[in-house]
matplotlib code that plots the C-alpha trace (Angstrom):
import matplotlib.pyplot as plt

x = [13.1, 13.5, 15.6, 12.6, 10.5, 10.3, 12.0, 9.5, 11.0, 9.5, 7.2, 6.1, 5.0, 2.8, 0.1, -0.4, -1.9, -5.1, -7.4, -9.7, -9.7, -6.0, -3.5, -1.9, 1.7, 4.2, 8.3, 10.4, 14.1, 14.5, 11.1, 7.9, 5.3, 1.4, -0.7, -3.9, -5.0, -5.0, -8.1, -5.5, -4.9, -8.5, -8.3, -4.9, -4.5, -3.1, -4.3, -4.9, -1.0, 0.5, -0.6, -0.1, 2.7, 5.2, 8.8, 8.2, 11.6, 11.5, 8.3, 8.6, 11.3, 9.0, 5.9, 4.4, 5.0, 8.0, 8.7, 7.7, 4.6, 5.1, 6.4, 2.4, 2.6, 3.6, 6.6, 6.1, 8.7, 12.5, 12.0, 14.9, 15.3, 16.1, 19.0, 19.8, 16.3, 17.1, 20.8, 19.1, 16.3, 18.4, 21.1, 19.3, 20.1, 23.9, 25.5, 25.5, 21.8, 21.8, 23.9, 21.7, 18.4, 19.4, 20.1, 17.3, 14.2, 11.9, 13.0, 12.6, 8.5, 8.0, 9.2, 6.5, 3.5, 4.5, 4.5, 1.9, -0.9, -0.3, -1.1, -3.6, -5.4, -4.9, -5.6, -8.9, -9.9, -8.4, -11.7, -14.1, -13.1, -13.7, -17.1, -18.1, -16.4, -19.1, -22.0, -21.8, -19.7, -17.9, -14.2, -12.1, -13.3, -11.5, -8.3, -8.3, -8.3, -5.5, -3.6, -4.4, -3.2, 0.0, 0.9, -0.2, 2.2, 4.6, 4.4, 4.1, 7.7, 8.6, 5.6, 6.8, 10.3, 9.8, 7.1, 9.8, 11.9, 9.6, 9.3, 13.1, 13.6, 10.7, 9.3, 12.7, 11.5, 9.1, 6.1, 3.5, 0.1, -0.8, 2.3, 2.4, -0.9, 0.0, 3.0, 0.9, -1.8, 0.6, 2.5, -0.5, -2.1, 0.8, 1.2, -2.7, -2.0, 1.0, -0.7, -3.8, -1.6, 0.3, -2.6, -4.6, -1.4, -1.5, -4.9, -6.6, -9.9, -9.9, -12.9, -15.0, -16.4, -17.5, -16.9, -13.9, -10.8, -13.1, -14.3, -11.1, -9.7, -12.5, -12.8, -8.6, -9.5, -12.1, -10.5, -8.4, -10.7, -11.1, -7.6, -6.8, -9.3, -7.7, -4.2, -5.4, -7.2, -4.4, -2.1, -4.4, -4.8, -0.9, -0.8, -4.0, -4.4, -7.6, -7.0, -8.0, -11.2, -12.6, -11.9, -13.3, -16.8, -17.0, -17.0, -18.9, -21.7, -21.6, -22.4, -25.4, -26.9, -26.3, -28.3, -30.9, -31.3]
y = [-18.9, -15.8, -14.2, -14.3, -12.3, -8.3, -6.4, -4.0, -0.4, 1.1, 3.7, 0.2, -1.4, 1.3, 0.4, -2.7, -1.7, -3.7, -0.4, -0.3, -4.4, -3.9, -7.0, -7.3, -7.0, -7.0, -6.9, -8.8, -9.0, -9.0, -10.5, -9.2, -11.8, -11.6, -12.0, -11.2, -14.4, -14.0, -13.2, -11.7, -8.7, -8.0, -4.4, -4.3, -3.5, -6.2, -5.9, -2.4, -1.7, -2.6, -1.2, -3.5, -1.9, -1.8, -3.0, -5.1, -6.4, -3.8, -5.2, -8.8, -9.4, -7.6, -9.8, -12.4, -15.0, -16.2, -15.1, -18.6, -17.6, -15.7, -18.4, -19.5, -16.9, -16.6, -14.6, -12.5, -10.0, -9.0, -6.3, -3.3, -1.1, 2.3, 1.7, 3.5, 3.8, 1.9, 2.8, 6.3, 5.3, 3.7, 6.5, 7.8, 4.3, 4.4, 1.5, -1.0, -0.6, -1.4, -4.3, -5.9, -5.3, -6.2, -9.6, -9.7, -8.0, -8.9, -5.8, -3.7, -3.5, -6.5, -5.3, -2.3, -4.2, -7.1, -4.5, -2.0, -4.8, -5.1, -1.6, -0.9, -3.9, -2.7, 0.6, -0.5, -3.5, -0.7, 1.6, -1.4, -2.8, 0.8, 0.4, -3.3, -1.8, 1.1, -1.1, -3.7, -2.9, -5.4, -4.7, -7.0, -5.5, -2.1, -3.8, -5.6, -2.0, -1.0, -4.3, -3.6, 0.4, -0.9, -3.4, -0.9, 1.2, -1.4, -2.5, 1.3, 1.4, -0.8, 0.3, 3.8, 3.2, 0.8, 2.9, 5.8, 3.1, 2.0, 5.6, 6.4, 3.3, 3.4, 6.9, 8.9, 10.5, 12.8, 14.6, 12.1, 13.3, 10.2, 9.5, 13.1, 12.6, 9.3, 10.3, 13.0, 10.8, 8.0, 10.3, 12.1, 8.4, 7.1, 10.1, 9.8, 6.2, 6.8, 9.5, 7.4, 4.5, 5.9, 7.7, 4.7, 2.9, 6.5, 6.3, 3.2, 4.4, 7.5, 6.0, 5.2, 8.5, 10.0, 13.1, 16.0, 14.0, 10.4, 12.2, 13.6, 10.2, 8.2, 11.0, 10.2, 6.4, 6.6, 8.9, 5.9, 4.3, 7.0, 7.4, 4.4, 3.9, 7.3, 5.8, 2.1, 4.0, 6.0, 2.7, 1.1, 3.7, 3.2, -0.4, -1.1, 2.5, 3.3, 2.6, 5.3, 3.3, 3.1, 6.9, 7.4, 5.6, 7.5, 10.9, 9.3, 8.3, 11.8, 13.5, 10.6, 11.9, 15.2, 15.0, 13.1, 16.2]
z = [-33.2, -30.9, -34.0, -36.0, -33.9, -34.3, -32.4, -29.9, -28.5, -25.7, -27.5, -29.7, -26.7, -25.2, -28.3, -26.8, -24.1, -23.7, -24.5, -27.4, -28.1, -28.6, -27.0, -24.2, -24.0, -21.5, -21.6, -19.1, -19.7, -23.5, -24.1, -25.4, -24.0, -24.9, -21.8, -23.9, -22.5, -19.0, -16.6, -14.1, -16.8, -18.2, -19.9, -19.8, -15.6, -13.3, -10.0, -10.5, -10.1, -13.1, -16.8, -20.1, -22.5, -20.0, -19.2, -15.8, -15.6, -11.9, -10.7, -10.8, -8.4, -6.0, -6.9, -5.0, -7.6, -9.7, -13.3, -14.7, -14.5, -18.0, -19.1, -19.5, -22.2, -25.9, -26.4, -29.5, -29.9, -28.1, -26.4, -26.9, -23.5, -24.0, -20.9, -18.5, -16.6, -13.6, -12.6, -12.3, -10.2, -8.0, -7.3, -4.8, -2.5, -1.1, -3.1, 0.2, 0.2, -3.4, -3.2, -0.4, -2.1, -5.5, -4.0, -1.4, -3.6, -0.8, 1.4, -0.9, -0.5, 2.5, 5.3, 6.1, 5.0, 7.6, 10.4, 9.6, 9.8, 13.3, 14.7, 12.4, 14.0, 17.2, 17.3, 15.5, 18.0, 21.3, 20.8, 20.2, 23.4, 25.0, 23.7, 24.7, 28.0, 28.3, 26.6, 29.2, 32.0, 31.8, 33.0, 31.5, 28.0, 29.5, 30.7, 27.1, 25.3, 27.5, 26.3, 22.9, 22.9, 24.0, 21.7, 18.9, 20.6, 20.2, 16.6, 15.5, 16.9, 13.7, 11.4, 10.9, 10.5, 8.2, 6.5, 5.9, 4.5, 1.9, 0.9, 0.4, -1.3, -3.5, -3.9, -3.1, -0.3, -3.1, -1.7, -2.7, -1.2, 0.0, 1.5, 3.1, 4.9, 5.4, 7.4, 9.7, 10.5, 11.5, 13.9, 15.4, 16.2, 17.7, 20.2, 21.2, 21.6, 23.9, 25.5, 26.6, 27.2, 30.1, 31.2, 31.5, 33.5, 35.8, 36.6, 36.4, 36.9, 34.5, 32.8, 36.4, 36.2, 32.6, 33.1, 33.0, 31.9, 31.7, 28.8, 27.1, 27.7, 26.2, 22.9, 22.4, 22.4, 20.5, 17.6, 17.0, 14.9, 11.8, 11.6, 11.2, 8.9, 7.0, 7.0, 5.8, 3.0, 1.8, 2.3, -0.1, -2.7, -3.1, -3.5, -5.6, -7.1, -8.8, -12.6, -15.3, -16.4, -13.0, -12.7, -16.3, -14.9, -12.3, -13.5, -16.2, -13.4, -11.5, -15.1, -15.2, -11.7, -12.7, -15.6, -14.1, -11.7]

ax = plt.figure().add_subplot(projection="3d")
ax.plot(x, y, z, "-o")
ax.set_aspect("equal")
plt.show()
């Protein structure tokens, strides 16, 4: 039956793309399979990280679900790899490193998105807690913020190793934007987080008195919370990047107010 089916090269599967009411076809191994029928890749985009027309014999090992789950699918073509892409994607990686993640996929993404949730919560929840603290006096909302800074200190200690790992591995250590900023803002929260940390454990009553270093202290704490909101944003536009339709509609809807004006 396979021997039947045409055979696809990589330029022939870019038509099917999903755009312009044409299917939806992916490649994994030497199939072609048709996912045309699946709500989980409406206008050819799955989960806004994956584009139809593809070879995604890379990705799946690094999904959250088997590859049996295109076996849902009707294959309708073998698909004939040009060769050669992925031993020079993966030159970069010493060939231990290689090895290991060839047979254990799930470090090759996992491991920084296990740790990063922990300080990002953290350094969210410390300034809130700072907040309740001055809102109703309440001590114990103070001592918890201090709690809080500390384990984000903590889990950063793994977060940002981890985070540099996923970008040697997966981006080759290139000067992705959103990486880069990534990278700065990560760093500059962790030191104001250490810094206000130890000061608090110095001085427990730094915020008694709102005024002089009170204030410095409670401007660090509270500066927490937009980075962290920065860095979770950048994070996010590298796992579910925004796909060229929704950028399409939006320049399309700028143009619209523009008009209007």
């Amino acid at each position: 039956m396979a021997n039947d089916l045409p055979v696809f090269t990589e330029e022939d599967l870019k038509k099917y793309d999903g755009k312009d009411g044409n299917p939806i076809y992916v490649a994994y191994g030497d199939r072609v399979i048709d996912v045309t029928g699946s709500k989980m890749w409406k206008n050819g985009s799955h989960m806004k990280r994956h584009e139809a027309g593809v070879d995604l014999s890379g990705e799946i090992a690094n999904a959250p679900h088997e590859e049996d789950v295109l076996d849902r699918f009707p294959q309708v073509g073998i698909f004939q790899s040009a060769g050669g892409a992925e031993e020079e994607e993966e030159s970069h990686l010493p060939a231990f490193l290689a090895d290991f993640l060839e047979r254990h996929p799930y470090f090759e993404r996992h491991p920084h998105p296990m740790t990063v949730h922990f300080p990002i919560s953290l350094m969210i929840l410390a300034p809130l807690a700072v907040a309740l603290y001055l809102l109703t006096g309440v001590r114990a909302f103070e001592v918890t913020s201090v709690t809080l800074l500390g384990a984000g200190v903590l889990f950063s200690l793994a977060a940002i190793p981890t985070g540099f790992l996923t970008w040697w591995v997966n981006y080759m250590s290139r000067p992705v934007k959103a990486v880069l900023w990534k990278i700065v803002l990560s760093l500059v929260m962790f030191v104001i987080a250490s810094i206000t940390f130890v000061w608090r454990l110095v001085n427990p009553d730094v915020l008694s008195n709102l005024s002089g270093a009170g204030i410095v202290y409670l401007l660090l704490v509270l500066s927490l919370a937009p980075l962290v909101s920065v860095i979770g944003y950048l994070g996010a536009t590298l796992t579910f990047p925004i796909s060229k339709q929704q950028k399409e509609k939006q320049k399309e809807k700028k143009e619209e107010k523009k008009n209007k004006k």
